[in-house]
N, C-alpha and C positions, 0 to 999 in steps of 0.2 A: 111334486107331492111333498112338500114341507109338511114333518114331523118332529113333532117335540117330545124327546125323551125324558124325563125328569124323576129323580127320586134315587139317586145313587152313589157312590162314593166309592169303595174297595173295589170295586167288578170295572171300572169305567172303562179299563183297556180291552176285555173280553167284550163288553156290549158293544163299544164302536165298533167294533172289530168281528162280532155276530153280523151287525147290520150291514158292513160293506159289501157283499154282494147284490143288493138291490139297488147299489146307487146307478149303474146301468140302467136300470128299469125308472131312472126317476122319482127315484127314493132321494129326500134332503133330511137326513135325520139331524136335529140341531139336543144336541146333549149340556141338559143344566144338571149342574153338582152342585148341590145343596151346600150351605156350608154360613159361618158367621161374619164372614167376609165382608170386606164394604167396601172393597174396589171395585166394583161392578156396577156402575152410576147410571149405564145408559135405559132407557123401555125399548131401545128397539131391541125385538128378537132378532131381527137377521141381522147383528154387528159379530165380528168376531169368527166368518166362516171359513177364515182359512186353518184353523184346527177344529171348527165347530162344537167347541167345548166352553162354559159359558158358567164359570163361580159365580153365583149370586144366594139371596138370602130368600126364605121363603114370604115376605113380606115383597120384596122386589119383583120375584117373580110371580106373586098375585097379582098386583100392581101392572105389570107387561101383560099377563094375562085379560085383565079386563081392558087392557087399553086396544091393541092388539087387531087390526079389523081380522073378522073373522072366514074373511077370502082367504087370506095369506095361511091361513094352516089349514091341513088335512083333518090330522088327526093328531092327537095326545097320548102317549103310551107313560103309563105310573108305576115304578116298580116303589115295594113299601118297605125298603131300605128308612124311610122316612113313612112311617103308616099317616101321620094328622099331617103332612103335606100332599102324600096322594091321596086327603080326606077333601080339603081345602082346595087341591087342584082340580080334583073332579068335581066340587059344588060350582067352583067358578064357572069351567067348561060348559056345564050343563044346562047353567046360566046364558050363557052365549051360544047355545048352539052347536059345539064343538065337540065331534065323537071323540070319547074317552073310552081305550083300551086299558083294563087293568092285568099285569100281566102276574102269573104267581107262579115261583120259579126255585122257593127254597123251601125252608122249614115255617113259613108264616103260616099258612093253611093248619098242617098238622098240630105244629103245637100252640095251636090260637087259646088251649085254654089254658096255658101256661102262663099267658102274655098278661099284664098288666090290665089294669079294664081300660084305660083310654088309648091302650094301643089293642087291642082286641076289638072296642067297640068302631076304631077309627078303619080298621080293614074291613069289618065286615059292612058298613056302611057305603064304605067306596066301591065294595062288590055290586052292593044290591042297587047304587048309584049310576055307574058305567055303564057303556053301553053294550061292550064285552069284555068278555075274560080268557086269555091264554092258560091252560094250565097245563101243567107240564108233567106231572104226576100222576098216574093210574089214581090214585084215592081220591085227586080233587075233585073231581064234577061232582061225586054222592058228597064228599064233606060238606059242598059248597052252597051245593040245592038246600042240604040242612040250614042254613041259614035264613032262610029264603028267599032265595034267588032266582029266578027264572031258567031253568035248562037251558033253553035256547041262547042264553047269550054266553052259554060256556064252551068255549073249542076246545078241544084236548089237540097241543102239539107231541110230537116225535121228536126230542132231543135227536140231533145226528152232529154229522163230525163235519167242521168250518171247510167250507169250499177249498181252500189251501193245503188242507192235511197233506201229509207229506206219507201217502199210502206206499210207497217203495221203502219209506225206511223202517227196517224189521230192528225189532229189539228184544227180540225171543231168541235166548240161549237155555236149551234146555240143562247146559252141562254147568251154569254158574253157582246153581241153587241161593237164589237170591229170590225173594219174596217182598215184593213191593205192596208199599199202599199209600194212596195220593188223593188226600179228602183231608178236612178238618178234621180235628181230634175231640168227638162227643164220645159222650157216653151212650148215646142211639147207635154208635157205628161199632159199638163191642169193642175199640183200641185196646184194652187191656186184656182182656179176654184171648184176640189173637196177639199178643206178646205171650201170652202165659200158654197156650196153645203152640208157639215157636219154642220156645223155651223147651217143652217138653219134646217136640216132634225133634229136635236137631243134636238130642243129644247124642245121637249115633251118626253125625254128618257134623263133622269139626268144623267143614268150608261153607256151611251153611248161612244166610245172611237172611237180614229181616230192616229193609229200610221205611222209613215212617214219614213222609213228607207231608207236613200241614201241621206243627206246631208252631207256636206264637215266636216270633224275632226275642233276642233275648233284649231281656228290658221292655218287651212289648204285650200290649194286652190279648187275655185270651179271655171269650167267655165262658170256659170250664179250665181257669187256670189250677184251680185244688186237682181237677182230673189228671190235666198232665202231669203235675207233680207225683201221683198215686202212681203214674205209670211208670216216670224216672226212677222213685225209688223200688218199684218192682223190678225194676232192671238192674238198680244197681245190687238190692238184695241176692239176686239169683247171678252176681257176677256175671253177667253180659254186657255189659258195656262194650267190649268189642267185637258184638257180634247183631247186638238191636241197633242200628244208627236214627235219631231224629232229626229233621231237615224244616226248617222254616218253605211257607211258600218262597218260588220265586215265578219271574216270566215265564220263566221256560223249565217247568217242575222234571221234564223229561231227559233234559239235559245230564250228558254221560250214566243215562240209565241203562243197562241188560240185566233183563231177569226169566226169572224159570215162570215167574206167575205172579198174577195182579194180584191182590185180598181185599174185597170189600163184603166184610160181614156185618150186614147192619139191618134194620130194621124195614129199611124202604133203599132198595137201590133201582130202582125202574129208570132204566136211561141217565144213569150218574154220569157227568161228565168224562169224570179218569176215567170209569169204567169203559165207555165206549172207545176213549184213546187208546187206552191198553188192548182194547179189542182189534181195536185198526192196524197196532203194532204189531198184530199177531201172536202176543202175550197170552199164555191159556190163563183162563179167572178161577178164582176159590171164590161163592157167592154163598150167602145165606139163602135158604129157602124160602125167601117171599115173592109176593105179588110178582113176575118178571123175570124172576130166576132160570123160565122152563125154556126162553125163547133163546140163552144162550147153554142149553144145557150137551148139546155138542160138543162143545167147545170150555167146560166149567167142571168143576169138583163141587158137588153142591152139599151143605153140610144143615143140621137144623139150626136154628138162630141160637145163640147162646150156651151151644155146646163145645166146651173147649177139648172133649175127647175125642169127639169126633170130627172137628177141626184139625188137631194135632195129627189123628190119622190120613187127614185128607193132605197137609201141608208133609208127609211120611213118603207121601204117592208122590210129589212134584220133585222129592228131594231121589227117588227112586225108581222112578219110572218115566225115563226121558225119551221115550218112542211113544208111550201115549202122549206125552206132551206138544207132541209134533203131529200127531194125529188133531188132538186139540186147536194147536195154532193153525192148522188149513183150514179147518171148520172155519175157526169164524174170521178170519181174511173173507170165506164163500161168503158169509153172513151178513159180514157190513160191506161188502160190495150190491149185496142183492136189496138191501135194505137201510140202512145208514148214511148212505152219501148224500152231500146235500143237493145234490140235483133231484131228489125222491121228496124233498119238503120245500124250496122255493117256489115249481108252481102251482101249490094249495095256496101256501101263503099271500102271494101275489095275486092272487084271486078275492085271498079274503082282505087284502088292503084296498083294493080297487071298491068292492062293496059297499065300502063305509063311505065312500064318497056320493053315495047313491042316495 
């Protein structure tokens, strides 16, 4: 079952790296990274599989595309890291005969009427194009239909945690009072809001900590760079500097992390990555009160969106109450064993790849 990945750049180690549990099953994912590169001379797709990873330009990869017999692939999957090349790859495919999956995975759905119009009109087009759509979010299938789309060609997947997680290793100290968060830095996820919510919740816990992982490398681009600057100098204004730390991504965001509690106060957290990690870690959550909130409320401090008082008193309870917190972390260890592992979403999956072959 040769599959063509295409449409990505910053995620490429997580996506390989999602897909490798089906290669058992016969799964050939062959991963093209867009790029303006021009060492990439060859049309054949299957050169290159011993990393399966394939720089070429989106001109080239039309090009392979239309040449291509259309035995040799399964299926197409588009992420819209690149929206007018998963626009372009799906007229091809559709062209030839070739089921195209479009898969929707971040913020493109939600804030499509932010987006530019030829990056708005080029997603919603490749939507209505495809032949399905993955969507990973509680709000996409009503977003999507709005556009008009046909229902049926929309699956909603379950975010769960990579066949490998490493479920023995606990990183729940209730006695450290350290309060994590491991997501990009928008303005939808309240960043400053909970700094200024820690700020005030810690001034009676001197050992209190509040780490930030997911600001831009320095020297490196961010697309709300005025934001994080607004939060650096909130920090530095209220003299915390040695008590908020910001951390650029890395491979391994987890790395020499213990904490009393995850923080994701944001607008949509339905199956956020970290969240579900931190869940697996046995980490008890502070979540906002949206859509998804209720199914870890076990195991979670749940506060209204954008209330930094009632945040500050919620992050007051982690910093003070470290026997609920351990009441917390067994809950959802039960939770994402009963539900999150990915043995609970490979064979839907598998079923719905075999389909498209039909």
């Amino acid at each position: 079952m040769k599959v063509l990945v295409i449409g990505f750049d910053h995620l490429i180690s997580k996506l390989t790296k999602s897909y490798e549990p089906f290669l058992k099953h016969g799964f050939e994912p062959i991963y093209y990274k867009l790029s303006q590169s021009e060492d990439y001379l060859s049309h054949s797709l299957f050169n290159r599989l011993k990393n399966r990873v394939i720089q070429t330009t989106l001109l080239k990869l039309i090009l392979c595309l239309a040449w291509i017999k259309k035995s040799d692939i399964h299926h197409v999957e588009v992420y819209f890291d690149s929206s007018l090349a998963a626009l372009l790859v799906t007229i091809t495919c559709r062209l030839r005969g070739i089921p195209v999956v479009a898969v929707c995975r971040g913020t493109e759905i939600r804030c499509i009427d932010s987006h530019r119009w030829l990056r708005k009109a080029s997603i919603i087009n490749t939507l209505k194009l495809c032949n399905y759509i993955l969507a990973k979010e509680r709000y996409m299938p009503t977003k999507i239909e709005s556009f008009g789309v046909l229902r049926h060609k929309i699956r909603s997947i379950n975010n769960v945690l990579p066949i490998d997680f490493e479920y023995q290793r606990n990183l729940f100290n209730p006695n450290v009072q350290e309060i994590i968060y491991i997501n990009s830095v928008r303005k939808m996820r309240y960043v400053k809001e909970t700094v200024a919510a820690f700020c005030e919740a810690s001034k009676d816990y001197p050992k209190a900590r509040l780490t930030i992982v997911g600001v831009a490398n320095d020297g490196g681009f961010s697309p709300e760079q005025a934001y994080e600057s607004e939060i650096r100098n909130y920090i530095t204004a209220h003299d915390m500097e040695n008590r908020v730390t910001l951390k650029p991504f890395s491979n391994n965001p987890w790395e020499n992390i213990v904490a009393s509690a995850f923080i994701l106060h944001a607008d949509v957290i339905w199956l956020n990555n970290s969240l579900l990690e931190a869940a697996g870690y046995g980490i008890p959550l502070i979540l906002s009160d949206v859509d998804g909130a209720e199914v870890f409320e076990k195991g979670a401090l749940i506060t209204p969106l954008g209330n930094v008082e009632q945040l500050s008193n919620a992050m007051v309870s982690v910093f003070s109450d470290p026997e609920r917190l351990k009441e917390y972390s067994m809950s959802l260890s039960q939770l994402v064993n009963n539900r999150f592992k990915f043995e609970t979403f490979e064979s839907s999956q598998l079923s719905f790849y075999n389909s498209l072959g039909k």
